[in-house]
N, C-alpha and C positions, 0 to 999 in steps of 0.2 A: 118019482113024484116030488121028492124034497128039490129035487135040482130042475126041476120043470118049474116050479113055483119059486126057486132064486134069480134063475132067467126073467121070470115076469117079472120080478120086483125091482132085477135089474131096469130092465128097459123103460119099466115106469117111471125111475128116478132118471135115468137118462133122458126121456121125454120131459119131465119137472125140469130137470135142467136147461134141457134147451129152452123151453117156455119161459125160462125166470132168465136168461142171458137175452132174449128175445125180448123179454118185457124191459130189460135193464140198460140195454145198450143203445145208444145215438148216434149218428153221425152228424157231424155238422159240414158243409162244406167251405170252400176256402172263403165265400163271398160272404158267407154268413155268421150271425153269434148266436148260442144256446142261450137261452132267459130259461131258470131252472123254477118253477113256483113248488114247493113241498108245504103239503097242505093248506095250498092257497095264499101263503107266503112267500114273495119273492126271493132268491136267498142272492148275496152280497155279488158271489163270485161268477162272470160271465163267462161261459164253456167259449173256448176259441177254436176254430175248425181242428178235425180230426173226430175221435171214438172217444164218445165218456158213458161212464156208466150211473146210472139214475138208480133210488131207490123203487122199484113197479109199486105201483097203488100209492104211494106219499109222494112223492115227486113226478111232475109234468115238465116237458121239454117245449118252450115255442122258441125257434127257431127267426131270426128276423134277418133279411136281406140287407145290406150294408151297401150294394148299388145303387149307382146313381139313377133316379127314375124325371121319367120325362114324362110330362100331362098338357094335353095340349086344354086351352081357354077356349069354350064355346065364343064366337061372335058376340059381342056387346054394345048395345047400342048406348052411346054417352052421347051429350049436350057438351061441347067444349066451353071453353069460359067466356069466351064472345060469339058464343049462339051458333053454333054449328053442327048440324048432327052430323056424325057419321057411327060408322061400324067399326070396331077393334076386337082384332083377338091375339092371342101371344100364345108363347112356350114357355113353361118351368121346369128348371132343374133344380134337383132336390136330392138328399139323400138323411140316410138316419146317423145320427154322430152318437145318441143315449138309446139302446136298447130297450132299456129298463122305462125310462119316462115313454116312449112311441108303446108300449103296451099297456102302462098302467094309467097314463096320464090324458090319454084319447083312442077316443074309440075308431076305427077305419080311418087311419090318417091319409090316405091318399084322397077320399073325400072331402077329408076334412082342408088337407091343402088346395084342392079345387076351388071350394067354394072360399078361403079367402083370397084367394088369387080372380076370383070374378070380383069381386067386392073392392078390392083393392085398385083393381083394374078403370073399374068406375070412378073409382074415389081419384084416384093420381089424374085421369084423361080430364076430369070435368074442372081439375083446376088450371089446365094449359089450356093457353090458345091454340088456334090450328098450326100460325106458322112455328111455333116453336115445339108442336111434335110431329111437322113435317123434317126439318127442319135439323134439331137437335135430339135424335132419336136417343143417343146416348146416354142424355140427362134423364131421360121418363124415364127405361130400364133402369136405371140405378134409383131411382124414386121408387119404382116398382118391387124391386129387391129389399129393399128397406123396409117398405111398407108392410110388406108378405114374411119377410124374414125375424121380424120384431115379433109377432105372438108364437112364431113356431119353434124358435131356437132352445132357448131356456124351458119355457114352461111342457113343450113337445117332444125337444129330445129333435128336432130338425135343422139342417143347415141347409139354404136357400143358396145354394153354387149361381145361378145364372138366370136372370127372367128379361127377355126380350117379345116386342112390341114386332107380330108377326105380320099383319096386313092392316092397313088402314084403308077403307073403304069407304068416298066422299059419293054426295049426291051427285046426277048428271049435270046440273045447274051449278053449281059450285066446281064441278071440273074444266067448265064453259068459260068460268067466270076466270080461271086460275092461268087459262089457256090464253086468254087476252091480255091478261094485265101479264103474263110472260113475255107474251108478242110486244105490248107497247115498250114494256122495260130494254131487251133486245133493239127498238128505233131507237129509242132513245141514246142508248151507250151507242151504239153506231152514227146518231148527228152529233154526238161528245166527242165521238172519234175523230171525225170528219174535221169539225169544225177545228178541233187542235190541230189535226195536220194541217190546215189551212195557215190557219196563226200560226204555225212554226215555219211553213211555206214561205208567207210574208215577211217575217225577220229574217230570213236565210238571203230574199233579195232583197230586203232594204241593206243588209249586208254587203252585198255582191256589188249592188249599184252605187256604195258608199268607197266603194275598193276601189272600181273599173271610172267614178269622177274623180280620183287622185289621180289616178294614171292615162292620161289623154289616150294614150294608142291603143287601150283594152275595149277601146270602142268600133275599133278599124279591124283587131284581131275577131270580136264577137261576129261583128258583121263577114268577114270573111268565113267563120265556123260558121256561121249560120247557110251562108251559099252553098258551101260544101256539104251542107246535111240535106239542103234542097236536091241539087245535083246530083249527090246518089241515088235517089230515086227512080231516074229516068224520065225523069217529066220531058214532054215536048213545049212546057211552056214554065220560063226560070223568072221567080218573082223576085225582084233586088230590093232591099228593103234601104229607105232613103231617112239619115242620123236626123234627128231633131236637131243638133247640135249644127250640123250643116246651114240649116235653115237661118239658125239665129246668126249663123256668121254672116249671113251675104245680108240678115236685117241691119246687122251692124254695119258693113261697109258701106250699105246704100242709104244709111240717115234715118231710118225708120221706116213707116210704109210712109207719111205724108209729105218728106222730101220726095221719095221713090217717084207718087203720083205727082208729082208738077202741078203747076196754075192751070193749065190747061183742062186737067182732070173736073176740076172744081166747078160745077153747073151757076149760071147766074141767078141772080136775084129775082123772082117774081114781081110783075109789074114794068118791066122796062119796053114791053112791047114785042121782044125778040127773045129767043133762047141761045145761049151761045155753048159753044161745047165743041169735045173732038170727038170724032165719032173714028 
């Protein structure tokens, strides 16, 4: 009877015991840190992954994840600074850097970083214009960042890693409009184009033709290259192309055109009765 009833008392303290190791013991894993409150007091020292042991009933264990967390920004509709609506949403990265402030010092922070990240979101969009957050996407994000990152860091116990500007979504009217003044921009550099090649075209022959009138024979060589680009062709019909230069020589030997034409050329006076002339 006496050793039936040390049995039970054994196994009753072996069952207290597992119950109080059970109640006492935590794990924390690698990602995570222990936040220890004993009797509703925070206490100093942050449990860092592995097994600690908690007083049961005085002391609570909450547990906070140290990864980085990703929330995506519902759709927001903003008024840009020069009257434009459109639709923006983005991504935040985030994570907890104070344990201790992300539980005592806000309540649900992943909400709470939502909703200033809508806010923010509005606030940064409605002071750029369109082309500079088409544009310069990099400067909004870091605007964004700043924005979101200033009430969560210190007073929340959060650090704002990364916030980017995920879709901007413009009216069908404003893509029409965006789509043209693209296209004219496009003619435009292409007659800028143009017309430089032209003017640099121009000075290459006022060049050419300031070279080939020092040198009397670079007119007799062009015209023969030119024959010979004709004639490869195979034409059946070979077009000789005749020097201007030619022309004014035989002006000069023969006196001008009105020695050329003689007295004879010259019609008479009206009134004499008669016309005279060579026919």
């Amino acid at each position: 009877m006496g050793a039936a009833a040390g049995f039970v008392t054994l196994v009753v303290v072996a069952a207290l015991v597992v119950l109080l190791l059970a109640l006492s013991v935590r794990m924390v894993q690698q990602y995570q840190r222990g936040v220890v409150f004993r009797f509703g007091r925070v206490l100093d020292r942050i449990r860092q992954p592995g097994l600690h042991l908690i007083i049961p009933v005085a002391d609570r264990m909450v547990r906070v994840s140290m990864q980085t967390t990703v929330i995506g920004v519902p759709a927001q509709g903003v008024i840009t600074r020069d009257n434009v609506t459109l639709t923006v949403d983005a991504v935040v990265y985030y994570r907890v850097v104070d344990p201790v402030k992300v539980l005592v010092n806000v309540r649900d922070y992943p909400s709470a970083v939502l909703q200033v990240a809508q806010t923010a979101l509005r606030s940064v969009i409605g002071k750029a214009d369109l082309d500079t957050l088409l544009r310069d996407r990099d400067r909004i994000n870091a605007e964004l960042k700043a924005v979101i990152d200033a009430p969560t860091e210190k007073p929340w116990g959060l650090l704002i890693e990364r916030v980017e500007v995920k879709d901007v979504s413009l009216p069908e009217g404003m893509k029409r409009s965006m789509s043209r003044q693209a296209e004219a921009e496009r003619e435009r550099r292409a007659r800028v184009i143009a017309a430089d090649g032209e003017f640099q075209a121009s000075r290459r022959l006022a060049d050419a033709s300031r070279a080939m009138a020092d040198t009397p024979g670079a007119y007799q060589l062009r015209l023969l290259q030119t024959v010979v680009d004709v004639a490869a062709e195979k034409n059946s019909t070979l077009v000789m192309p005749f020097p201007v230069e030619l022309l004014r020589f035989f002006d000069l030997m023969g006196g001008g055109p009105a020695k050329q034409a003689g007295p004879e050329a010259v019609p008479s006076v009206p009134g004499d009765g008669h016309r005279e002339g060579h026919r």
